[in-house]
VMD Tcl script that draws the C-alpha trace (Angstrom):
set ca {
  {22.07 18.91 -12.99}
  {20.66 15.24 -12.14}
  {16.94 14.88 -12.32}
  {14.76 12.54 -10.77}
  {11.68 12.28 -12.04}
  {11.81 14.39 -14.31}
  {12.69 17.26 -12.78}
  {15.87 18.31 -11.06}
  {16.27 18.80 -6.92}
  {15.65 22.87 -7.40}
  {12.61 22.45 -9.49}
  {10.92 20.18 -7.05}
  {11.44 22.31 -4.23}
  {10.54 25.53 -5.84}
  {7.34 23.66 -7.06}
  {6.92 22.73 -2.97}
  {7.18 19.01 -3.99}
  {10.79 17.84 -3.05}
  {10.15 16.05 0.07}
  {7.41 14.07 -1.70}
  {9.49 13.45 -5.05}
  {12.57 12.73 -3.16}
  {10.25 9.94 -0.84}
  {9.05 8.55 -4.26}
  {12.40 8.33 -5.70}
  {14.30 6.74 -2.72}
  {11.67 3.32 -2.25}
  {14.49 1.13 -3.76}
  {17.27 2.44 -1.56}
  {14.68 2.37 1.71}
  {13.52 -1.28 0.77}
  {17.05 -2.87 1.03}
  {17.30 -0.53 4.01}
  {14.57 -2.16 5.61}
  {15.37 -5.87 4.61}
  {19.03 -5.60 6.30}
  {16.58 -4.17 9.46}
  {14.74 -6.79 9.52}
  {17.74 -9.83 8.88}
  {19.12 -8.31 12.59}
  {15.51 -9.33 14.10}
  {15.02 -12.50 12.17}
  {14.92 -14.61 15.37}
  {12.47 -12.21 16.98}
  {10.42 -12.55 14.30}
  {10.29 -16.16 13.86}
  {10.01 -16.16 17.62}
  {6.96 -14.02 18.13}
  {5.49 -14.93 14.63}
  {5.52 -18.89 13.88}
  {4.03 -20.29 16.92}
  {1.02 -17.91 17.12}
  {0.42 -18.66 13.21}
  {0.62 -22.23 13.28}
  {-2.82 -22.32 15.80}
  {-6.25 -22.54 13.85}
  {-7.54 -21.43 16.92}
  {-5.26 -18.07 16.67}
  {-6.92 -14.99 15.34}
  {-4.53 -12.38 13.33}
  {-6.28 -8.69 12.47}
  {-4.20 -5.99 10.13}
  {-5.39 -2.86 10.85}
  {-4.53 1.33 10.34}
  {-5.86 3.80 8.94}
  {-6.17 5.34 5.31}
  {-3.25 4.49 3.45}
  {-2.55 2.11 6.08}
  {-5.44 0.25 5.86}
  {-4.70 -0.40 2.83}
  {-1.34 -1.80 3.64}
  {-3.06 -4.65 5.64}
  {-5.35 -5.33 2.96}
  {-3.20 -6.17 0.06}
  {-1.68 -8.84 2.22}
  {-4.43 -10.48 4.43}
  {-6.07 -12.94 2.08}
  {-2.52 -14.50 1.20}
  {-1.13 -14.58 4.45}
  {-4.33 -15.88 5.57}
  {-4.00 -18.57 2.91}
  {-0.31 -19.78 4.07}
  {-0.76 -19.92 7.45}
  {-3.34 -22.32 9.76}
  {-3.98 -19.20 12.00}
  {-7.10 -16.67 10.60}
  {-6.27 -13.55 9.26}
  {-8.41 -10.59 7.95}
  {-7.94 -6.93 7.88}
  {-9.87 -4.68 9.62}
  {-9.63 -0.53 9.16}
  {-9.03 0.77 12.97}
  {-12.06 3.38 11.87}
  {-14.25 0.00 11.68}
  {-12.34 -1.70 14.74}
  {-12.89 1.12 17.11}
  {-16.75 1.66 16.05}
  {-17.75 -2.05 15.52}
  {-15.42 -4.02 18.25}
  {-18.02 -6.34 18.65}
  {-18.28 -7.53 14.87}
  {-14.36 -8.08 15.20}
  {-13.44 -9.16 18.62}
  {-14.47 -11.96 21.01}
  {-12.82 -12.16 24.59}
  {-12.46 -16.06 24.78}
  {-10.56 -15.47 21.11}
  {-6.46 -15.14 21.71}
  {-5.95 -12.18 18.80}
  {-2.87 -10.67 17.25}
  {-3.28 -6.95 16.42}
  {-0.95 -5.79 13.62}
  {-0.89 -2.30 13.59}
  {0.75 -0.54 10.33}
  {1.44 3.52 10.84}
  {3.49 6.01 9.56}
  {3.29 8.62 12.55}
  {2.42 6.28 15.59}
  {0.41 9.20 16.75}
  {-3.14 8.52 14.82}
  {-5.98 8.38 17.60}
  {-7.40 5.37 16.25}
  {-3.99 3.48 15.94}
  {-2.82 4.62 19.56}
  {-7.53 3.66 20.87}
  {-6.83 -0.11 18.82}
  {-3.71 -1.00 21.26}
  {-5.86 -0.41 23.71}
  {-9.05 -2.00 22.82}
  {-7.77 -5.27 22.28}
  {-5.77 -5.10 26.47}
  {-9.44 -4.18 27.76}
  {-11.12 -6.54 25.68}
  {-9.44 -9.58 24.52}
  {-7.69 -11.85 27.02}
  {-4.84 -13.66 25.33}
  {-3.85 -9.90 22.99}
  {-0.73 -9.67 21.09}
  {0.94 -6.85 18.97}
  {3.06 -6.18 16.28}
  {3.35 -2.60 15.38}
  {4.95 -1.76 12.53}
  {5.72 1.99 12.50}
  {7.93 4.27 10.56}
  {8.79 6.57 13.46}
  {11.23 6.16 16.34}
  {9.52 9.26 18.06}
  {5.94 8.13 17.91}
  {3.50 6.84 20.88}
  {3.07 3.51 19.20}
  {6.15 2.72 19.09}
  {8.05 4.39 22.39}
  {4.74 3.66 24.45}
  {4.93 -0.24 23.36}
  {8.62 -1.17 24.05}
  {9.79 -3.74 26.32}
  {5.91 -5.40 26.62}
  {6.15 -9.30 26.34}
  {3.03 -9.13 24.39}
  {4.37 -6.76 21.75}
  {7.00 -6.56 19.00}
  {7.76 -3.55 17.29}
  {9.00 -3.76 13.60}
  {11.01 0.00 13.16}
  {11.24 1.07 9.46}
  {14.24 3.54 8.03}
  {13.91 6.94 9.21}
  {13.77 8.13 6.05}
  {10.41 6.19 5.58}
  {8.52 8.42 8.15}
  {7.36 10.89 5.08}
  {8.01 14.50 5.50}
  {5.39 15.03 2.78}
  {1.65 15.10 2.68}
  {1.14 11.51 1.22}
  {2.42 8.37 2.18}
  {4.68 6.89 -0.13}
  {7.96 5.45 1.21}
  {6.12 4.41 3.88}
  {3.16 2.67 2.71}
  {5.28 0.69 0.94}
  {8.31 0.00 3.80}
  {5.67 -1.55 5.77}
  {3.66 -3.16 3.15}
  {6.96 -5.19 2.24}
  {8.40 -5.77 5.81}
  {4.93 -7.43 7.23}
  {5.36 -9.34 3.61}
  {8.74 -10.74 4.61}
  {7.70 -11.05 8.17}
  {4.63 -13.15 7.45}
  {5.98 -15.46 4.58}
  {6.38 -18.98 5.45}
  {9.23 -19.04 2.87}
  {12.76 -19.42 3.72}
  {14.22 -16.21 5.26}
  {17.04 -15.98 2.15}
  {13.99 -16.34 -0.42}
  {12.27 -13.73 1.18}
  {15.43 -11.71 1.03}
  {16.45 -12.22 -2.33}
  {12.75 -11.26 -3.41}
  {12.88 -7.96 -1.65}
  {16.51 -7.66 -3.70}
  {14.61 -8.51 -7.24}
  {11.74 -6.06 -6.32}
  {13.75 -3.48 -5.73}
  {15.92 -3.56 -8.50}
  {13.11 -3.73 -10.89}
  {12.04 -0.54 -9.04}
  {15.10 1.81 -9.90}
  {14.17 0.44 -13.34}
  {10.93 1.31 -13.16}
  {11.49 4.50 -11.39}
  {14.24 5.35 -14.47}
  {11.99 4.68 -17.42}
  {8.42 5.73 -16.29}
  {9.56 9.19 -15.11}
  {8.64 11.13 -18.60}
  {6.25 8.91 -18.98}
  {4.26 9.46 -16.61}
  {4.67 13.08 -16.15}
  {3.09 13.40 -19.72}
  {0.09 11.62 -18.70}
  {-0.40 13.91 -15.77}
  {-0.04 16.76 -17.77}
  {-3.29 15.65 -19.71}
  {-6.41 16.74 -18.81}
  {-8.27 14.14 -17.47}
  {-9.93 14.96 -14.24}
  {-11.32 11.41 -13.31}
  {-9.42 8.34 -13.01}
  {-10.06 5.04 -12.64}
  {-7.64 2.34 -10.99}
  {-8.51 -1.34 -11.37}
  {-6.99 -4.63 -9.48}
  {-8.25 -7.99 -8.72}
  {-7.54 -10.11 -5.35}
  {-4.85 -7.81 -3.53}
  {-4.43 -5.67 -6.22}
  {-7.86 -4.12 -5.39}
  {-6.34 -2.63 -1.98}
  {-3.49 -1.36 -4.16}
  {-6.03 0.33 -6.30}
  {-7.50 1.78 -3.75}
  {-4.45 3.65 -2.60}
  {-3.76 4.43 -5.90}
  {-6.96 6.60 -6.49}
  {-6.48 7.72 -2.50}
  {-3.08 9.14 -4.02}
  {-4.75 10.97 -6.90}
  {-7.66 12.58 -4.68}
  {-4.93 13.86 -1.60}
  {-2.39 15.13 -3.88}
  {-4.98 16.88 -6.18}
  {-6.95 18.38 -3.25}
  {-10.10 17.18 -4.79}
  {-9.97 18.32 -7.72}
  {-9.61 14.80 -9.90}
  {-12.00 12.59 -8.85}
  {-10.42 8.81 -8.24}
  {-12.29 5.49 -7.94}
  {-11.48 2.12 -7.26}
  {-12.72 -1.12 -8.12}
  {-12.27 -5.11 -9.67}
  {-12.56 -5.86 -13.21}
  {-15.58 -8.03 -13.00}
  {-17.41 -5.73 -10.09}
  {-16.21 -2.56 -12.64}
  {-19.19 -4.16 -14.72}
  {-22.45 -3.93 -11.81}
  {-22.78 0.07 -11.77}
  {-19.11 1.76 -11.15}
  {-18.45 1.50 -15.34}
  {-21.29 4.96 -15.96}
  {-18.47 6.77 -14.16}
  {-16.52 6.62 -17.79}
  {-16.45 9.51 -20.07}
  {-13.67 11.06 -22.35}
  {-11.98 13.05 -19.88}
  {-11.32 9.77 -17.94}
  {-8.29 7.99 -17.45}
  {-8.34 4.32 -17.02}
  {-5.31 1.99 -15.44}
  {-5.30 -1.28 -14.50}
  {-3.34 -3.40 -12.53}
  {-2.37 -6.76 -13.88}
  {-2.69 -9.90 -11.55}
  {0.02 -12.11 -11.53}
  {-2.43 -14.90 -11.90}
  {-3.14 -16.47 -15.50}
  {-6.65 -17.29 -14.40}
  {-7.16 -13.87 -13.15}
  {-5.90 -12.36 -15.71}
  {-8.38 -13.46 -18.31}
  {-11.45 -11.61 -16.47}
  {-8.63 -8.47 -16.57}
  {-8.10 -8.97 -20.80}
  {-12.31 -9.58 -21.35}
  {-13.02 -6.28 -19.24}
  {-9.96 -4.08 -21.40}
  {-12.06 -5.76 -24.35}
  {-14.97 -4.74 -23.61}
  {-13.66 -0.94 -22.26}
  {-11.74 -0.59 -26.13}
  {-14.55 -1.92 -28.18}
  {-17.13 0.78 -26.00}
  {-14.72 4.10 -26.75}
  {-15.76 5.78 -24.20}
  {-12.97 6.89 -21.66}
  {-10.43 9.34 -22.89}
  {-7.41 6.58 -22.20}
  {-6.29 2.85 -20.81}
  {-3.59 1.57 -19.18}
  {-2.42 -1.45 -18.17}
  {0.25 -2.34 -16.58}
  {1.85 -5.88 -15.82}
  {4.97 -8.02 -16.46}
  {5.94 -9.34 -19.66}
  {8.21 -11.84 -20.88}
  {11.93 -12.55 -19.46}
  {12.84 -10.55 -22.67}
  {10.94 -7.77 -23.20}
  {11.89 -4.33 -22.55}
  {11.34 -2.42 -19.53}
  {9.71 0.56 -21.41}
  {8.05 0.99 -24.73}
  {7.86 3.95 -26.99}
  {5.61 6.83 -25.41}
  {2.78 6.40 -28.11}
  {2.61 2.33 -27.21}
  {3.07 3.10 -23.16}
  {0.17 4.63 -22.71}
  {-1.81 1.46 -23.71}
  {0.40 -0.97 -22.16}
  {3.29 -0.53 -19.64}
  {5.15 -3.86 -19.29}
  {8.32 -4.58 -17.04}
  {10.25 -7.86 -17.63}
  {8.74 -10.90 -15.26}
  {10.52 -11.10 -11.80}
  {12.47 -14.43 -11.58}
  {10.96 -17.66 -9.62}
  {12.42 -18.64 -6.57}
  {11.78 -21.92 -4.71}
  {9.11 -22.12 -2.57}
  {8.41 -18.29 -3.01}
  {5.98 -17.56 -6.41}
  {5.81 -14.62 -7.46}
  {2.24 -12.93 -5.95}
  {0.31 -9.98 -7.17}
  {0.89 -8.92 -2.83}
  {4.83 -8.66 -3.88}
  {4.18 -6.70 -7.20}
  {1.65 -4.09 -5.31}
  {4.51 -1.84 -4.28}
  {6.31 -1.80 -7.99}
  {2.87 -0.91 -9.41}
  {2.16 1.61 -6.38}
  {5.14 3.47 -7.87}
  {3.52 4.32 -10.84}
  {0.30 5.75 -9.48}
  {2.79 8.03 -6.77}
  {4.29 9.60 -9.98}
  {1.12 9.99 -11.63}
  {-0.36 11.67 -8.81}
  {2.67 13.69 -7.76}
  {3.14 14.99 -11.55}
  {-0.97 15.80 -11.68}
  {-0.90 18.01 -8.56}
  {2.35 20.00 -9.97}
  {0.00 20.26 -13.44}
  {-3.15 21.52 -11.29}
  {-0.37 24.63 -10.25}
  {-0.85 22.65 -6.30}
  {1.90 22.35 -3.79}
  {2.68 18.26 -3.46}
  {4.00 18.27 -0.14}
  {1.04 20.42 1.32}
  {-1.87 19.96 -1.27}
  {-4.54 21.43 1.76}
  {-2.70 24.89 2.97}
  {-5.56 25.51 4.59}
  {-5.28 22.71 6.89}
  {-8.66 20.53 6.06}
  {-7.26 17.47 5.51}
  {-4.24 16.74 7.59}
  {-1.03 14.22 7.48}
  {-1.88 13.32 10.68}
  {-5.72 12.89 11.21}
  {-6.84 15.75 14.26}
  {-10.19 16.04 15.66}
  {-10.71 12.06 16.34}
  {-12.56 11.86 19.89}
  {-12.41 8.57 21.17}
  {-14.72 7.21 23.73}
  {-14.50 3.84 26.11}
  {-16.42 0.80 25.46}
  {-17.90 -1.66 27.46}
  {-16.42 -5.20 28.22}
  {-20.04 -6.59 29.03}
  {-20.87 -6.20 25.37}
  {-18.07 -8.13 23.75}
  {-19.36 -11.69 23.13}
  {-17.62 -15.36 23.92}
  {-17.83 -18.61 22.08}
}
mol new
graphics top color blue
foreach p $ca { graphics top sphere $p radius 0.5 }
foreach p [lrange $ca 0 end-1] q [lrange $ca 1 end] { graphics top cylinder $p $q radius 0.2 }
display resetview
């Protein structure tokens, strides 16, 4: 019988971890799913996008929740860097409690609003924070389901567009995988001042490395789950912190607790976080894109080889044009290196594009640690304590008067 990673269809769903596995598996598939989506509103796009980006006085905020929080924070600083318009992300659980750090009234804002269900409190509260309380508010809602109050409440608004990913993005599993990851792509594509066929043919490059990657990590990675370690560490500088973030998010959901994940930079690793190590910790970190960058990564592996203290490192990064996609188990679990994506005019390759073929490792590694811990993947809290789609949020009303202007 075919396996995907590692395991075969029947395994996976008498371990109660097919829908999860299966969501893992299909990214590539979904991607170019999502990029012939998104060529049918290419006009919409530029319509709604290019003007509003192209005013320094314009304010952009990408926002969600958990996971999707995360999505908007791996690309803000770059898009903010391309465009003359100001862009930061902001967590809807700090939007919704803090509106007055994030918001002025006099300040025409576009909300971006990433989410898997449409149905979070906090997503559904944000959309309507900014109509109360901002006076020129615009919206782009990227969602992964057709059925959800983001997206059916939203439609036909001249103030809103609504990016629709795949169905088969809308995870039927616990964690978000396909769908971090559908979105996290599709605002990258959306927001690049690139030509549209650049942008296209990157999404093409991605994800073929991805069924590459997908194909020669599988065993790989499932080994290193099945070790012991029951603290891990994820590192990533610039955007690749957000992706480390998710990564350890990942680890802690799918193991209901049990393995304790953290997340920091290379350099702020140093001030405090580093006492975390000991030998039953697993270390993996993210390699920038960025030659500069990448010389604080190499000191801080340095330093974490010559101390001996946690139980294994990983990094993973590109190589050269010619070397392999996968290395023999012994050397993989120091260094995991996939061949360099190509260049393409006036589109570098940016560690914001490489966060999704990295994310793919971290969803195996998690998914294979839960199956070792004897958990069920695609409901790690049976007991309903943690939920895939948050319950229990109260939301209460805020006062214009207390909203500042310029």
């Amino acid at each position: 019988m075919n396996k995907f990673l590692n395991r075969t269809a029947a395994e996976w769903l008498a371990l109660q971890g097919l829908a999860t596995a299966e969501e893992i598996a299909q990214q590539p598939r979904v991607w170019r799913e999502m990029g012939e989506s998104l060529n049918a509103q290419q006009a919409a796009l530029a319509a709604f996008l290019g003007p509003w980006l192209a005013q320094p006085g314009h304010r952009v905020i990408l926002t969600g929740a958990g996971s999707s929080a995360y999505v908007g924070e791996t690309l803000a600083d770059e898009i903010n860097r391309d465009w003359p318009a100001r862009v930061r992300a902001v967590p809807t659980t700090s939007l919704l409690t803090h509106p007055d750090l994030y918001l002025q009234q006099d300040q025409p804002t576009l909300l971006v609003s990433f989410a898997r269900s449409g149905n979070s409190p906090e997503s559904l509260a944000a959309v309507e924070l900014l109509r109360q309380q901002v006076a020129e508010p615009r919206f782009l809602n990227i969602t992964c389901n057709a059925g959800g109050e983001l997206y059916l409440g939203n439609q036909g608004r001249a103030d809103t567009l609504n990016l629709l990913m795949p169905a088969a993005s809308c995870d039927r599993g616990f964690a978000m995988t396909s769908s971090f990851t559908s979105m996290q792509l599709a605002a990258l594509i959306a927001f690049s001042p690139a030509p549209w066929a650049q942008r296209q043919q990157r999404l093409q490059d991605l994800a073929a490395q991805a069924e590459a990657l997908l194909a020669d990590s599988a065993g790989l990675m499932a080994a290193l789950a099945g070790e012991p370690f029951n603290r891990v560490v994820y590192l990533g500088s610039g955007p690749l912190e957000a992706l480390a973030k998710e990564a350890a998010l990942k680890v802690l959901e799918l193991s209901s607790g049990r393995v304790l994940a953290f997340a920091n930079t290379p350099l702020g690793f140093r001030h405090g976080p580093k006492s975390v190590l000991n030998k039953n910790t697993l270390v993996l970190l993210f390699q920038s894109s960025d030659a500069h960058s990448r010389r604080y990564e190499q000191d801080l592996l340095n330093e974490l080889q010559r101390d001996g203290i946690a139980g294994r490192i990983l990094q993973v990064g590109q190589g050269s044009e010619t070397t392999p996609a996968a290395a023999p188990a012994s050397e993989l679990l120091q260094q995991l290196l996939l061949p360099r994506l190509p260049e393409l005019p006036d589109l570098p390759i940016s560690d914001s594009w490489l966060a999704p073929l990295w994310l793919l490792l971290a969803q195996q590694y998690a998914l294979h640690r839960s199956v070792a811990l004897g958990l069920t993947p695609d409901n790690p809290f049976p007991d309903g304590t943690v939920n895939r789609v948050v319950q229990g949020v109260a939301i209460y009303p805020y006062a214009a008067s207390s909203l500042h202007t310029d």
